[in-house]
The first five atom37 places (N, CA, C, CB, O) and aatype in JSON, in Angstrom:
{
  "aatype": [20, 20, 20, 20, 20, 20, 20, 20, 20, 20, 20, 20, 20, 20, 20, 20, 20, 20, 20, 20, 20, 20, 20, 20, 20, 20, 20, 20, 20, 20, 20, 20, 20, 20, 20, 20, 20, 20, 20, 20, 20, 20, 20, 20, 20, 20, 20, 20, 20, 20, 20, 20, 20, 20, 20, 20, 20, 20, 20, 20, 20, 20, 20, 20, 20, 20, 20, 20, 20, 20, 20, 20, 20, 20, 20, 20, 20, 20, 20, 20, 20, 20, 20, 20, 20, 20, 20, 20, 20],
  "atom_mask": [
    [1, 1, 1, 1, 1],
    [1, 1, 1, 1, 1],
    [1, 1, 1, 1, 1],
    [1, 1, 1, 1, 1],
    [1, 1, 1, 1, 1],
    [1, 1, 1, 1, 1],
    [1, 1, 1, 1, 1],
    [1, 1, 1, 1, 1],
    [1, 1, 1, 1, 1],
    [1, 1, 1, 1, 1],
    [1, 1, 1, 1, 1],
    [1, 1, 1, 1, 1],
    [1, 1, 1, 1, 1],
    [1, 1, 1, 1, 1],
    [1, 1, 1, 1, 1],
    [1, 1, 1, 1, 1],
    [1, 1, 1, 1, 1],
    [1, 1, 1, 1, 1],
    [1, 1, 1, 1, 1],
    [1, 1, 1, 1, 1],
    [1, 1, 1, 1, 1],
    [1, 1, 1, 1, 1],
    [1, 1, 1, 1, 1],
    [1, 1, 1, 1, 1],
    [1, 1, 1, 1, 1],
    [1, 1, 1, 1, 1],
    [1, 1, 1, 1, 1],
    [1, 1, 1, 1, 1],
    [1, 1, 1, 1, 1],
    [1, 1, 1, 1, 1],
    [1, 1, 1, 1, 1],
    [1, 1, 1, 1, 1],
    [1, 1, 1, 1, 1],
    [1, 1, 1, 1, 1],
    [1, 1, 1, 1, 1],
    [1, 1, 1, 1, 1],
    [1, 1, 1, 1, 1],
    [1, 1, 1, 1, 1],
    [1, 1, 1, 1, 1],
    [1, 1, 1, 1, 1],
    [1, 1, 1, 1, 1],
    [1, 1, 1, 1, 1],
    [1, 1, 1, 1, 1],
    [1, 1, 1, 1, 1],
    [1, 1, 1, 1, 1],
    [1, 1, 1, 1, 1],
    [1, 1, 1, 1, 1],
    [1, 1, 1, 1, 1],
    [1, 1, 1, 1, 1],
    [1, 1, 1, 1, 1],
    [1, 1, 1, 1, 1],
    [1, 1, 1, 1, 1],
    [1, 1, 1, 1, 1],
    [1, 1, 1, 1, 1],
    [1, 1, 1, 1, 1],
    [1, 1, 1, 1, 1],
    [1, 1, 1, 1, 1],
    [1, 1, 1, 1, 1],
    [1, 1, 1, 1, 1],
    [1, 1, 1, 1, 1],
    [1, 1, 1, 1, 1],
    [1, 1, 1, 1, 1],
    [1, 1, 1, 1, 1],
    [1, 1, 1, 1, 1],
    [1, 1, 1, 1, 1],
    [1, 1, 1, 1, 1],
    [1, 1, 1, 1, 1],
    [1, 1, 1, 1, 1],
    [1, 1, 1, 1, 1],
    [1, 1, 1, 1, 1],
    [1, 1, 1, 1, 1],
    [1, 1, 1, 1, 1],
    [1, 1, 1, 1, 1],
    [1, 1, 1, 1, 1],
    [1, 1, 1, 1, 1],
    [1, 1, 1, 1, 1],
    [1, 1, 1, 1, 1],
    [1, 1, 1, 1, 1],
    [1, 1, 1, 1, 1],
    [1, 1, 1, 1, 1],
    [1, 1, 1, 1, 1],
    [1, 1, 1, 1, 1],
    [1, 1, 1, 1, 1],
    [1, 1, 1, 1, 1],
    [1, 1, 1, 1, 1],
    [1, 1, 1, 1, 1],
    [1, 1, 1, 1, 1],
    [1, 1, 1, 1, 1],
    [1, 1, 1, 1, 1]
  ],
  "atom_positions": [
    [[-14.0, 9.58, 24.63], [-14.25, 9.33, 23.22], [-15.42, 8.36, 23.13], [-12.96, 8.77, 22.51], [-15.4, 7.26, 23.69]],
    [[-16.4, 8.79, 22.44], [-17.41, 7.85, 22.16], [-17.07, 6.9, 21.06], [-18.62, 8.54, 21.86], [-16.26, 7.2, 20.19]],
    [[-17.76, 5.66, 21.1], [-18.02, 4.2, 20.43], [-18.05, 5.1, 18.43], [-20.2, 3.16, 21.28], [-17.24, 4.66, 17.62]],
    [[-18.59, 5.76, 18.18], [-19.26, 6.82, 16.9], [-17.53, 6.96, 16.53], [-20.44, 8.78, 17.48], [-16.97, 6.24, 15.69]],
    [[-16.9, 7.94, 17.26], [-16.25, 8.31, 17.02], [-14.82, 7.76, 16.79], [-16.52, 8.94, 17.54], [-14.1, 8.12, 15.86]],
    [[-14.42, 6.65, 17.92], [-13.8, 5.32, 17.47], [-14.07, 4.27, 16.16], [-14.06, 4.59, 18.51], [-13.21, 3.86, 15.38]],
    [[-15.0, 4.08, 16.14], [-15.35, 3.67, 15.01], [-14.78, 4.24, 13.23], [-16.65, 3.87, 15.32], [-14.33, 3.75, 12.2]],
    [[-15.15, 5.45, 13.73], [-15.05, 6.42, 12.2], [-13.61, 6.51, 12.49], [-16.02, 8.24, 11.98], [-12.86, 6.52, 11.51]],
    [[-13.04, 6.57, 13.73], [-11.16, 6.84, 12.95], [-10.44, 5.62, 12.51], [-9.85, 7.49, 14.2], [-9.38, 5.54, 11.89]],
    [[-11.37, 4.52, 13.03], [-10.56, 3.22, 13.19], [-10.84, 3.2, 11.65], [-11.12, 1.8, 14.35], [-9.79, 2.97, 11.06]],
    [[-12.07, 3.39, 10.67], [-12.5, 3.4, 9.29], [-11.74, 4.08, 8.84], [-13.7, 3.76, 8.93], [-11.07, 3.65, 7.9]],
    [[-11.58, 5.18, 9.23], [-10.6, 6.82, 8.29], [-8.94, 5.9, 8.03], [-10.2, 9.03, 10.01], [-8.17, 5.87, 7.07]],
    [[-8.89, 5.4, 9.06], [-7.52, 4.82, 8.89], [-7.61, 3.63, 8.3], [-6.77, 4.65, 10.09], [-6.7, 3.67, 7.48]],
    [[-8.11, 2.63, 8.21], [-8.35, 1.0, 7.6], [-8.61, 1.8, 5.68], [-10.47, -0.19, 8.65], [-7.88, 1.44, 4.76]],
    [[-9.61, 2.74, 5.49], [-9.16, 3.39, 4.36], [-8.61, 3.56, 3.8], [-9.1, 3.89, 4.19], [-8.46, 3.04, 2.7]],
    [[-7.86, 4.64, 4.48], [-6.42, 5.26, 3.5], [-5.42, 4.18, 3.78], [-5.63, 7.01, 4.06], [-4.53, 4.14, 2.93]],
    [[-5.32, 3.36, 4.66], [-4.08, 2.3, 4.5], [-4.47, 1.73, 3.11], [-3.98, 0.97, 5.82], [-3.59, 1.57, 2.27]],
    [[-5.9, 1.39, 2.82], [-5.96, 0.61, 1.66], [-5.38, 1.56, 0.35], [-7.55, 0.1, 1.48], [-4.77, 1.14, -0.64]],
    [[-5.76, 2.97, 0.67], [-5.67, 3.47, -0.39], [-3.94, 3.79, -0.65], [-6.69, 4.62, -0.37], [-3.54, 4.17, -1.75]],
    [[-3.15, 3.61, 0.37], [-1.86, 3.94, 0.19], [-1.11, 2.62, -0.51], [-1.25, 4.4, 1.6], [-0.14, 2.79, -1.26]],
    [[-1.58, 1.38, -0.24], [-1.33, 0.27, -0.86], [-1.69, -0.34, -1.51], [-1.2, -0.27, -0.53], [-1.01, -1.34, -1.71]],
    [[-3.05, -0.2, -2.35], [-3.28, -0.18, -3.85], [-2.66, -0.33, -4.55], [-3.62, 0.54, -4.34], [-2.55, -1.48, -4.96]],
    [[-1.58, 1.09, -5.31], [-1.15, 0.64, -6.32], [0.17, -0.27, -5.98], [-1.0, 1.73, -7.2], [0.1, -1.15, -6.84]],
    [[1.38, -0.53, -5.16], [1.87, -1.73, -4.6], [1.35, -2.88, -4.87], [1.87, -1.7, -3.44], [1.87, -3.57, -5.75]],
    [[0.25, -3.33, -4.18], [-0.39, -4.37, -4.9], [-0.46, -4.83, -5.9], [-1.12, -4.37, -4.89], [0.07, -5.9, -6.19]],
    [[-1.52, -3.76, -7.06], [-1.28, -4.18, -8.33], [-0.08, -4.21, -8.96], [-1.93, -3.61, -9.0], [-0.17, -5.11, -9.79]],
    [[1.03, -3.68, -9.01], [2.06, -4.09, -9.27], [2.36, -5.31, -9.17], [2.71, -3.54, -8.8], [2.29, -6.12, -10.09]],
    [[2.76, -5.59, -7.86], [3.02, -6.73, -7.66], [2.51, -7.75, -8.16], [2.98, -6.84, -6.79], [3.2, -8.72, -8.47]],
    [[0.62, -7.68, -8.39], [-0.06, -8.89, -8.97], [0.44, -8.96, -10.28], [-1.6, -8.85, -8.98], [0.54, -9.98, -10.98]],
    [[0.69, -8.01, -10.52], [0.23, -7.93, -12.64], [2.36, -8.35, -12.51], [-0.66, -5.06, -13.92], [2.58, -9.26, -13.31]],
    [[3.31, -8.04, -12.0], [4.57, -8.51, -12.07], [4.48, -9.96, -11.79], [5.46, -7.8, -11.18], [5.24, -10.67, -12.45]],
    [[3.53, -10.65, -10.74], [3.63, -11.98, -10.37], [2.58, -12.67, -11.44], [3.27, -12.2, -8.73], [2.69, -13.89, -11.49]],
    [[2.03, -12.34, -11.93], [1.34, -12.9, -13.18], [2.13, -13.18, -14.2], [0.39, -12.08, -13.72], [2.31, -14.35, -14.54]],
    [[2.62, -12.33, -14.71], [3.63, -12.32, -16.0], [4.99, -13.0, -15.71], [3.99, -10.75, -16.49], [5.48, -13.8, -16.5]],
    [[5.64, -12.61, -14.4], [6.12, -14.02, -14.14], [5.65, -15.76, -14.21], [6.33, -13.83, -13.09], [6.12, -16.68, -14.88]],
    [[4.43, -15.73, -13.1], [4.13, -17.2, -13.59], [3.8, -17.76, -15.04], [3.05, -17.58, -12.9], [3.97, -18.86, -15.57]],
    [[3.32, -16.69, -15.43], [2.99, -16.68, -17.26], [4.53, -17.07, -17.86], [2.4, -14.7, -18.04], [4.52, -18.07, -18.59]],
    [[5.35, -16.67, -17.73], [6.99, -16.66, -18.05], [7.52, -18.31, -17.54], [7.94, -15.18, -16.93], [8.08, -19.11, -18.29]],
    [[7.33, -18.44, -16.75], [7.42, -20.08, -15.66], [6.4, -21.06, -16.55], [6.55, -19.87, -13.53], [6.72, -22.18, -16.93]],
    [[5.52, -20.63, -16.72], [4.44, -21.78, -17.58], [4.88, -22.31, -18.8], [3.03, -21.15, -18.04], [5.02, -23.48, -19.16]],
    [[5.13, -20.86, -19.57], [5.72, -20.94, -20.7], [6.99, -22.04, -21.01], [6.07, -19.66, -20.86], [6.94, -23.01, -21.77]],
    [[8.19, -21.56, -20.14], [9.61, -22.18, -20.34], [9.35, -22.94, -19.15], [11.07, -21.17, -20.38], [10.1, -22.69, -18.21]],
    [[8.32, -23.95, -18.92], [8.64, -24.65, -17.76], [9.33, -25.05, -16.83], [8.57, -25.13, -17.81], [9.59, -26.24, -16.61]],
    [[9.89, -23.65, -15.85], [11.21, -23.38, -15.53], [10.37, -22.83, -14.22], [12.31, -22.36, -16.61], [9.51, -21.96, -14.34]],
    [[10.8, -23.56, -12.7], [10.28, -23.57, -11.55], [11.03, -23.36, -10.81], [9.73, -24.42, -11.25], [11.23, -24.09, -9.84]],
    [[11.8, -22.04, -11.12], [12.72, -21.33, -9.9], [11.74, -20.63, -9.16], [13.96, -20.21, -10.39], [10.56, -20.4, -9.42]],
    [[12.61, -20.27, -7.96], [11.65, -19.44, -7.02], [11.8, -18.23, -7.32], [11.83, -19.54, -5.58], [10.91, -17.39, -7.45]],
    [[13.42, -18.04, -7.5], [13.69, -16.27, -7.8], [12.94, -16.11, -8.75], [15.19, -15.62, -8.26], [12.05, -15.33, -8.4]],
    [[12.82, -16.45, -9.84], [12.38, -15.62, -11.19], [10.89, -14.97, -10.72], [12.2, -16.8, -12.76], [10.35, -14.17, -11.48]],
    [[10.36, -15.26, -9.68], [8.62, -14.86, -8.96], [9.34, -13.77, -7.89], [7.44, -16.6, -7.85], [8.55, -12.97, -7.38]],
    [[11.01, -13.65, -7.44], [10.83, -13.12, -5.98], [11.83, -11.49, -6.61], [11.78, -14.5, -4.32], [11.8, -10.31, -6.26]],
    [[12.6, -12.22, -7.63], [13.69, -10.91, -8.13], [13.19, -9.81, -8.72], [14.71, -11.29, -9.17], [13.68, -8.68, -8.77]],
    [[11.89, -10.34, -9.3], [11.31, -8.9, -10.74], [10.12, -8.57, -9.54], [10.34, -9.66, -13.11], [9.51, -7.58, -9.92]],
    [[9.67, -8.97, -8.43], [8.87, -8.44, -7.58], [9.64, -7.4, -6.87], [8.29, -9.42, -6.77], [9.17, -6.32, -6.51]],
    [[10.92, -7.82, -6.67], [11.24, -6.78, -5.48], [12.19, -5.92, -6.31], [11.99, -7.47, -3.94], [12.73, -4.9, -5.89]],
    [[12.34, -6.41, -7.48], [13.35, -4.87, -8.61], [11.39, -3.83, -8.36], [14.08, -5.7, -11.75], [11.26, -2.72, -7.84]],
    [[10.52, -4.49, -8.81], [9.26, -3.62, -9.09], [8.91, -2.89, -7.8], [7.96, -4.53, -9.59], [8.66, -1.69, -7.88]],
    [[8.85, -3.59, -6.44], [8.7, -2.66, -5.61], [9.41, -1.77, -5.17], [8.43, -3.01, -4.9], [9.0, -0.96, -4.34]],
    [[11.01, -1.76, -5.84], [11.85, -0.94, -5.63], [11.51, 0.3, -6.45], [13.05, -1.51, -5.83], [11.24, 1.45, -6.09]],
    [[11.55, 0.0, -7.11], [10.71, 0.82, -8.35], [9.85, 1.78, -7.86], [9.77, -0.1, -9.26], [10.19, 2.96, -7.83]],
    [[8.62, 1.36, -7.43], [7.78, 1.95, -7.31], [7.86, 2.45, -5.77], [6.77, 1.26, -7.8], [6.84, 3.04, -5.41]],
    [[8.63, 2.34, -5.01], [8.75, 2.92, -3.67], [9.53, 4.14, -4.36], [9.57, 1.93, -2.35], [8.66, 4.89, -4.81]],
    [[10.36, 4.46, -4.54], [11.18, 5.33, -5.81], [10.16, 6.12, -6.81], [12.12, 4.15, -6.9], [10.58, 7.22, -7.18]],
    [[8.92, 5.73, -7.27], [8.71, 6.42, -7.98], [7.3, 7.0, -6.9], [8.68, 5.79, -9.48], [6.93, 8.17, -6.89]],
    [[6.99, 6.47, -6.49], [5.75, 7.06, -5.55], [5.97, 7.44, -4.09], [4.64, 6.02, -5.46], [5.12, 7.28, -3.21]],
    [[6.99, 7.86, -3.95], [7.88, 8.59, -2.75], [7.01, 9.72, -2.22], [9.44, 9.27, -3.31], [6.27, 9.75, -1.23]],
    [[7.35, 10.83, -3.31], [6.77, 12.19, -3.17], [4.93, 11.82, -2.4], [6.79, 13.03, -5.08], [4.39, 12.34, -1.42]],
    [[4.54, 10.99, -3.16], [3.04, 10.7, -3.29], [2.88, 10.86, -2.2], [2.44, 9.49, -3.79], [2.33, 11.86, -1.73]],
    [[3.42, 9.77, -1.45], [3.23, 8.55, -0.11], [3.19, 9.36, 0.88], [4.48, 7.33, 0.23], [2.25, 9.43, 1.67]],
    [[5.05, 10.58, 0.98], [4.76, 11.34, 1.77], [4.1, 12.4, 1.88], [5.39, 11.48, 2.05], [4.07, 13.14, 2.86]],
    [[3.56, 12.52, 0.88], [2.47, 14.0, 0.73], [1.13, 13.17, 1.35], [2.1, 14.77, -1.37], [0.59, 13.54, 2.39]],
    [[0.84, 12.4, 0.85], [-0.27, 11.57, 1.9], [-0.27, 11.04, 3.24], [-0.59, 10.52, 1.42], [-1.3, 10.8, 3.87]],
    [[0.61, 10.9, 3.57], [0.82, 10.23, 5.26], [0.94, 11.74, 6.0], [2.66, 9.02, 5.58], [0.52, 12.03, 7.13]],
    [[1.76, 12.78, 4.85], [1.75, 13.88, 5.93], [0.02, 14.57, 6.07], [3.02, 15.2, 5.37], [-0.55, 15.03, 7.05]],
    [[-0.28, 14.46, 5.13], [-1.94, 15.23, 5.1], [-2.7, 14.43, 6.22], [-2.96, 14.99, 3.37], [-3.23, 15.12, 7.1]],
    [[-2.84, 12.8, 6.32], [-3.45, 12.39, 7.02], [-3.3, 12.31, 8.79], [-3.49, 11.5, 6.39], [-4.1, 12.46, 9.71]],
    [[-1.97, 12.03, 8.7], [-1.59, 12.46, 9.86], [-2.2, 13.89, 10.59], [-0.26, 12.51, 9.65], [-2.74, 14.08, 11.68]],
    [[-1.86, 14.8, 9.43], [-2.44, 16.33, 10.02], [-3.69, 15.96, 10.25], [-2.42, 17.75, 8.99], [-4.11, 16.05, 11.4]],
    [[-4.24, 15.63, 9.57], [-5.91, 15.47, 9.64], [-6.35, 14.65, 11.03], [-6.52, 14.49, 8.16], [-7.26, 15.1, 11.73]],
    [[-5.71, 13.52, 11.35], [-6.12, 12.65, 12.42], [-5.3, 13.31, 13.62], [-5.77, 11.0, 12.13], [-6.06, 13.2, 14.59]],
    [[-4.13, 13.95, 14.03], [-3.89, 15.02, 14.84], [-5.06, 16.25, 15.27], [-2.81, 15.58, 14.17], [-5.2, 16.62, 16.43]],
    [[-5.88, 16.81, 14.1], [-6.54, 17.51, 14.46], [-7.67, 17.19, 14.7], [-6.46, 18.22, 13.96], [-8.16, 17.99, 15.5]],
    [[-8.28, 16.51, 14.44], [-9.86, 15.78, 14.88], [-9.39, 15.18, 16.17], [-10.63, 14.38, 13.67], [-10.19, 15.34, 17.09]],
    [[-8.52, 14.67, 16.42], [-8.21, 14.26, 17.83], [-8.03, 15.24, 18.87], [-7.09, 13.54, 17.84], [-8.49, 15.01, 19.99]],
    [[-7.25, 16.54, 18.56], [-7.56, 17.53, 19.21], [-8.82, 17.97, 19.58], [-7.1, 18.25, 18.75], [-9.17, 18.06, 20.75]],
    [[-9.4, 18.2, 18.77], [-11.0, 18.68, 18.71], [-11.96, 17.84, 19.64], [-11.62, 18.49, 17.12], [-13.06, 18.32, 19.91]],
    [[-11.58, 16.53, 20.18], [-12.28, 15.56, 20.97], [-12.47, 16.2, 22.2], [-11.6, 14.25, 21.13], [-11.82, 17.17, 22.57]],
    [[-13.47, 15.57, 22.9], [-13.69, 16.36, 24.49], [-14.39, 15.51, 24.98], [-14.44, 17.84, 24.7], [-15.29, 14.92, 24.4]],
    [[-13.96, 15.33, 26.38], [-14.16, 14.09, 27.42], [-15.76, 14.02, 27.42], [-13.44, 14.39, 29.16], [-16.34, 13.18, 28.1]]
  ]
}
């Protein structure tokens, strides 16, 4: 395997990881915002009220972006299975 070609899978993959955890993220930011927004407000400095509506939301959304996730991990997978095949010493 050439340096070219390492390179571009190590990218193909650093990619789509980003792109599979995107929307996770924003969730999470825009839930941990409106929490601390909620904490500012009623000056009320629990920890749960930042850790409970994060992980009801990622429950959530692991649940609602299921189908997605595995329709994407299975495509990519296929995809990086077969370009790896295709390699030659």
């Amino acid at each position: 395997m050439n340096p070219e070609l390492a390179i571009d899978l190590f990218k193909t993959t650093v990619l789509f990881a980003l792109y599979v955890v995107t929307p996770f993220l924003g969730v999470m930011l825009v839930v941990g915002l409106i929490a601390s927004l909620f904490q500012s407000i009623t000056s009320m400095q629990e920890n749960t009220l930042t850790f409970a509506p994060k992980l009801v939301a990622l429950a959530g959304m692991s649940v609602l972006l299921a189908p997605w996730l595995l329709r994407s991990l299975t495509e990519f997978t296929i995809t990086i299975f077969t370009r790896m095949s295709t390699l030659t010493h």
